[in-house]
DRENMARMI-141736 format. One record per residue (C-alpha): residue number from 1; x, y, z; chain. Coordinates in pm, 1 decimal. Example, Ala and Ser with C-alpha at 12.3 -4.5 7.8 and 13.67 -1.06 7.14 Angstrom:
! DRENMARMI-141736
PT    nr         c1         c2         c3   kette
PT     1     1230.0     -450.0      780.0       A
PT     2     1367.0     -106.0      714.0       A
***
This chain:
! DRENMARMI-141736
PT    nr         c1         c2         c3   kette
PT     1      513.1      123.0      146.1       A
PT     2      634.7      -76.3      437.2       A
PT     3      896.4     -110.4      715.2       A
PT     4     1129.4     -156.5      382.6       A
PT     5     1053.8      159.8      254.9       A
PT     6     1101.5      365.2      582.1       A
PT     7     1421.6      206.1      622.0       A
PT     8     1515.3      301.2      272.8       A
PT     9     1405.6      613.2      310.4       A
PT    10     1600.5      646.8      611.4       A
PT    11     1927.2      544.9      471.8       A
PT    12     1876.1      756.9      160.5       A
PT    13     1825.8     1012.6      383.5       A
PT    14     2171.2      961.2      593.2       A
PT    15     2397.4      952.5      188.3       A
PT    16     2211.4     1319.5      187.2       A
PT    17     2028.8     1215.6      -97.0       A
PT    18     1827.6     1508.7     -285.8       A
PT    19     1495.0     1291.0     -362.4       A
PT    20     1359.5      959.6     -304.6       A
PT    21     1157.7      812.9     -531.0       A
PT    22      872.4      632.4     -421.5       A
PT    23      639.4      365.4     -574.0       A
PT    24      260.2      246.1     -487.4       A
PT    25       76.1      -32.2     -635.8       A
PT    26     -162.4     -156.0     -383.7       A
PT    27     -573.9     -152.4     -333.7       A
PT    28     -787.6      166.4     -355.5       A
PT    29     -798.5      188.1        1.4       A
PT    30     -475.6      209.7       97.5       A
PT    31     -462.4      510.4     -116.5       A
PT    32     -722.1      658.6      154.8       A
PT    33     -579.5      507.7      422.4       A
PT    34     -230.9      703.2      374.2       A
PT    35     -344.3     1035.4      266.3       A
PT    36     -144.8     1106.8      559.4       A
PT    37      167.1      974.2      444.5       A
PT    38      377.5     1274.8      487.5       A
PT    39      218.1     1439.6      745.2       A
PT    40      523.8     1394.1      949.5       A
PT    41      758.4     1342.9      696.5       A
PT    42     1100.1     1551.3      805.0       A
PT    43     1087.0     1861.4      646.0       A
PT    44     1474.7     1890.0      638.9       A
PT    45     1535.8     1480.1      466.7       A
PT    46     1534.9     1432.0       93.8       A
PT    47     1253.9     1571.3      -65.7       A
PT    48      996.5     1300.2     -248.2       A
PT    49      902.0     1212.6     -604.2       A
PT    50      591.5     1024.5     -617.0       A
PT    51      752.7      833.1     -936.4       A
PT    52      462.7      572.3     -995.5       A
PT    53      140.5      493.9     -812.2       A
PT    54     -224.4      322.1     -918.4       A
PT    55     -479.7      166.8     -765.9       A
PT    56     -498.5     -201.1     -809.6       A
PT    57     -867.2     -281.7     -794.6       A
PT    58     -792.4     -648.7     -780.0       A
PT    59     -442.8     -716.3     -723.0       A
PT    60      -82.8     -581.4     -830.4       A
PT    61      -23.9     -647.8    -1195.2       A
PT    62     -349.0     -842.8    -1218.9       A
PT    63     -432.2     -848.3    -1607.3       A
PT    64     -770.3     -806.9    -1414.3       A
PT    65     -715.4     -459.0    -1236.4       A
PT    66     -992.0     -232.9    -1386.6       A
PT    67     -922.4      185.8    -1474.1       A
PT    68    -1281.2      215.4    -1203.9       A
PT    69    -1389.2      532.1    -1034.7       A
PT    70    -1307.4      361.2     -698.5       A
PT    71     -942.9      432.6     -795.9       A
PT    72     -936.3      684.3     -950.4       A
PT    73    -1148.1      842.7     -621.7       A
PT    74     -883.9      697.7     -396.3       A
PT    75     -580.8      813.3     -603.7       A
PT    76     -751.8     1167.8     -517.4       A
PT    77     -799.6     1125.2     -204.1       A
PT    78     -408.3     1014.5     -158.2       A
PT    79     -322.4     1303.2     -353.6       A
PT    80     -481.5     1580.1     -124.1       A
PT    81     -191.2     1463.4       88.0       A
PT    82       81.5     1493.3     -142.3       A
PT    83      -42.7     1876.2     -248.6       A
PT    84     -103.2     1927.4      117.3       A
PT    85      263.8     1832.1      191.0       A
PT    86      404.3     1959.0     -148.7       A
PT    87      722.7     2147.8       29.8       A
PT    88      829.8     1791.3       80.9       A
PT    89      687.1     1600.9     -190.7       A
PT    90      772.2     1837.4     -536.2       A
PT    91      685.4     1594.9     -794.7       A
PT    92      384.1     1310.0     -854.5       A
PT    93      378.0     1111.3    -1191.5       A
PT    94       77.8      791.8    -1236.8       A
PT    95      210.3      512.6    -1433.1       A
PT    96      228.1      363.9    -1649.7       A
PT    97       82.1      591.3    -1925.0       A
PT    98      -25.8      456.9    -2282.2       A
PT    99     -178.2      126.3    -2345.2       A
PT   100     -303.1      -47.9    -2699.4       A
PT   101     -628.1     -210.5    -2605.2       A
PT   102     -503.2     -547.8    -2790.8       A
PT   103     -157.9     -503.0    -2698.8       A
PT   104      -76.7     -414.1    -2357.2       A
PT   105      152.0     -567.7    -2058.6       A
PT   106       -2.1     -364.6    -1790.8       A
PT   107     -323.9     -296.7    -1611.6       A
PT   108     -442.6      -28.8    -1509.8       A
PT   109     -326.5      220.5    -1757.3       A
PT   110     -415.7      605.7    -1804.7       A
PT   111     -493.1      628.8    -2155.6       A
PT   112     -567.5      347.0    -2358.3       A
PT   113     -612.0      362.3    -2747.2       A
PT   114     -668.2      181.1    -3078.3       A
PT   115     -522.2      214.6    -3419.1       A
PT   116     -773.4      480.5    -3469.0       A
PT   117     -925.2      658.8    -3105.8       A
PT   118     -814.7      720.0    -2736.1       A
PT   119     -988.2      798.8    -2474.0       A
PT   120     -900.8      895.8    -2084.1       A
PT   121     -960.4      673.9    -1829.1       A
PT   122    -1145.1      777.0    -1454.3       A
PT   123     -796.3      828.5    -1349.0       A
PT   124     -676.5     1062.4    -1616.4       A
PT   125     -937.2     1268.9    -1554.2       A
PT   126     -829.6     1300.1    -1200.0       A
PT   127     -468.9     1369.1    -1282.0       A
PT   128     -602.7     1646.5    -1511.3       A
PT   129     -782.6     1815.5    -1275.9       A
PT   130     -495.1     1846.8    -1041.9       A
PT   131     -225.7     1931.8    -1309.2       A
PT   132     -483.2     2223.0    -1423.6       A
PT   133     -516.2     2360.2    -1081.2       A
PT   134     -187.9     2372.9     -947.4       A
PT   135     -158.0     2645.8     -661.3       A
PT   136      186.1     2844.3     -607.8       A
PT   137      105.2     2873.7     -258.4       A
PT   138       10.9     2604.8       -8.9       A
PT   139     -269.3     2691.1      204.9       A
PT   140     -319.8     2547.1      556.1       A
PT   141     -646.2     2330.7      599.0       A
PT   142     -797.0     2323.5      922.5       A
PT   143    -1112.6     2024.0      961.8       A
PT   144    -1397.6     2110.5     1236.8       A
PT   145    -1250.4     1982.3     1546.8       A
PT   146     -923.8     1928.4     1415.9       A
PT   147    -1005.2     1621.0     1275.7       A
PT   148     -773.6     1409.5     1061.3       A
PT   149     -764.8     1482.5      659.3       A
PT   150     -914.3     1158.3      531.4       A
PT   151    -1193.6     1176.7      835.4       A
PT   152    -1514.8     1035.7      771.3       A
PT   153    -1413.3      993.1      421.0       A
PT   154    -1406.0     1351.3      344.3       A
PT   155    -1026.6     1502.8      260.0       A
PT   156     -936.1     1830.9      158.3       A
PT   157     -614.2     2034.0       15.1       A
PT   158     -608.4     2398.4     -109.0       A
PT   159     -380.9     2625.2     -235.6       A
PT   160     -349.0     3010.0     -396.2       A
PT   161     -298.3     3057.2     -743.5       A
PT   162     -101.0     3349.6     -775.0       A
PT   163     -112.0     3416.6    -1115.2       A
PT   164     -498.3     3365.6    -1145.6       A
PT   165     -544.9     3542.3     -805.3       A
PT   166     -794.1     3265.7     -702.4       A
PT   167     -783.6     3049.1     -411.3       A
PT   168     -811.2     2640.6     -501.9       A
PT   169     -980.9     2399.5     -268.2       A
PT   170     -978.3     2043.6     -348.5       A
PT   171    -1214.1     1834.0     -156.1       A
PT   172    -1306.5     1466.4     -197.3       A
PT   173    -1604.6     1276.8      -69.4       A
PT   174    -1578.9      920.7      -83.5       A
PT   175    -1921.0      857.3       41.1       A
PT   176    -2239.8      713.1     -148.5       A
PT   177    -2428.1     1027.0       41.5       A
PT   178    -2419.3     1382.1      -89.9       A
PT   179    -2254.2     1596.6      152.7       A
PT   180    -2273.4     1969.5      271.5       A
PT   181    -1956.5     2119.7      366.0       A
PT   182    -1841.2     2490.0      448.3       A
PT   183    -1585.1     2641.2      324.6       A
PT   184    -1439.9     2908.7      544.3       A
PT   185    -1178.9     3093.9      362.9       A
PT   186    -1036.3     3280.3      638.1       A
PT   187     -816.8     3598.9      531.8       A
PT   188     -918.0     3592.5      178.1       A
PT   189    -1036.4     3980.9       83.6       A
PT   190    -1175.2     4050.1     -314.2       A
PT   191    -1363.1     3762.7     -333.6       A
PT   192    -1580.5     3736.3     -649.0       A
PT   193    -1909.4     3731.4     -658.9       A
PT   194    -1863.6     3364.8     -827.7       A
PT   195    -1699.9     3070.8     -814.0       A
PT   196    -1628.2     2778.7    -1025.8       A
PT   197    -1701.8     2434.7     -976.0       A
PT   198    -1524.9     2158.6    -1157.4       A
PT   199    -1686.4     1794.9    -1057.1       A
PT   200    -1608.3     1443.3    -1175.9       A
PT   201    -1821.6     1170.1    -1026.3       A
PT   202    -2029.9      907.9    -1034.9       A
PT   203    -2266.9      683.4     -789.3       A
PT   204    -2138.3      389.4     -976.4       A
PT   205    -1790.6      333.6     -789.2       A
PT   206    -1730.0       54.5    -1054.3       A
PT   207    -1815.0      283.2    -1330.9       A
PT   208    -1544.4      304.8    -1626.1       A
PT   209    -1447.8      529.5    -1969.5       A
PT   210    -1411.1      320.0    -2269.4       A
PT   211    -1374.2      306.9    -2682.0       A
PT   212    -1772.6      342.4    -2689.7       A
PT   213    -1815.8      530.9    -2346.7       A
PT   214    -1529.2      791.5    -2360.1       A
PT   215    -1711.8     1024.5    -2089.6       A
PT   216    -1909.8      820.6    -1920.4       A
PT   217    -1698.5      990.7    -1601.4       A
PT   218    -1579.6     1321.9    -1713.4       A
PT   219    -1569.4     1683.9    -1526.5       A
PT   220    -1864.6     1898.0    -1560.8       A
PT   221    -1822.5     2263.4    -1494.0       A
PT   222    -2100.6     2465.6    -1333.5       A
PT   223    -2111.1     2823.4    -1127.6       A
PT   224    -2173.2     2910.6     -756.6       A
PT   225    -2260.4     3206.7     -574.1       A
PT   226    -1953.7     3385.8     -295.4       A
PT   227    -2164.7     3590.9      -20.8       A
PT   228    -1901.4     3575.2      239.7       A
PT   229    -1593.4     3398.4      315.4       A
PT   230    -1776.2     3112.9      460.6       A
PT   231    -1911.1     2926.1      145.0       A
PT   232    -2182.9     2644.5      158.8       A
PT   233    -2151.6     2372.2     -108.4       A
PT   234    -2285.3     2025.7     -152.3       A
PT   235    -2074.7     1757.7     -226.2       A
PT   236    -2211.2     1523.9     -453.6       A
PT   237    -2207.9     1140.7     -363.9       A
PT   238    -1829.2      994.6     -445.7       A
PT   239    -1724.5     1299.3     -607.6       A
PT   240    -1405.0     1466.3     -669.9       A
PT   241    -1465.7     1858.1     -635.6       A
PT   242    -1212.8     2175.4     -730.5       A
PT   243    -1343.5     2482.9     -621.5       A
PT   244    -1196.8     2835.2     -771.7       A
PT   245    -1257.0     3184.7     -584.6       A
PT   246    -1099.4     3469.8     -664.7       A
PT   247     -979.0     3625.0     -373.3       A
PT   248     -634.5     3769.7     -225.5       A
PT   249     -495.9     3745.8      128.5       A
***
């Protein structure tokens, strides 16, 4: 994530490796801090696999670290970039995966289970919502007053579906304040009359799934109405949002 990284990157780069595979364990702001990441990543290098990353709430391999929305929100946030940059970066993976809740030798985990249930942590959810609205096309994403992605907390990616014929905007608020956005979906003709709204959040930036509490942060679906190709939406407060609107360009 540092100066070692670049320079392994850099001599990776010069052997003409095909991918590098990078790793990030470090605290939930970082992962906001370096949505930008491959902004200005050489297109023409080794292209990146994202082989392992997680938030740390309290420190790397702590037996502490907690699966909490603040996490899980930054891991979005950090992952507008990657799908923002996905000609260079073609594959993400969170790790590690599986974890018995009496027999585990790593924290934080995606899915943790007993000899009998499972549930998905803040972070799988997150991860599920991206892996179910994958794009085929990569749409550019331009902020009011060209503004950095990550600005003011808010960050953005989109992308067309092809096969669905819908376009996908991803849009985090890290922000304890609701927040009104527009979405102006510039060359898009057909839109529908409705759009679909897939949310996972929580006020509660500490706030965790469990055994007893399996949803306590879970997506919730709900509909919107498409006038124009300028929509208004409202961001609720730390909130990741996927919005789906059929439309072609």
């Amino acid at each position: 994530m540092g100066s070692c990284s670049k320079k392994a990157s850099k001599r990776l780069g010069e052997l003409n490796a095909e991918y590098v595979d990078e790793h990030y364990y470090a605290k939930p702001e970082w992962f906001r801090e370096h949505a930008d990441r491959y902004d200005k990543y050489a297109r023409t290098g080794p292209k990146i696999f994202a082989g392992e990353y997680a938030a740390q709430s309290v420190a790397i391999g702590s037996p502490d670290n907690k699966n909490n929305w603040d996490c899980a929100l930054s891991e979005a946030a950090f992952m507008t970039g990657l799908e923002r940059n996905a000609d260079v970066v073609s594959m993400a993976s969170y790790a590690p995966m599986l974890a018995h809740v009496d027999a585990w030798q790593w924290t934080p985990n995606m899915i943790w289970f007993d000899n009998l249930n499972a549930y998905g942590t803040t972070n799988y959810y997150v991860q599920k919502l991206y892996a179910l609205n994958k794009g085929t096309t990569i749409l550019p994403v331009q902020l009011p007053g060209n503004a950095k992605n990550g600005q003011d907390n808010l960050f953005v990616s989109a992308v067309a579906d092809n096969g669905t014929g819908e376009v996908v905007v991803k849009l985090v608020n890290y922000s304890p304040e609701p927040r009104a956005v527009k979405v102006n979906l510039a060359g898009a003709k057909k839109l529908g009359k409705t759009g679909k709204a897939t949310v996972l959040a929580s006020p509660d930036l500490q706030a965790q799934n469990s055994l007893e509490q399996p949803l306590n942060v879970a997506p919730k679906e709900s509909q919107f109405k498409v006038s124009s190709s300028a929509l208004d939406y409202t961001l609720a407060p730390n909130s990741f949002t996927v919005l789906r609107v059929a439309g072609k360009k």
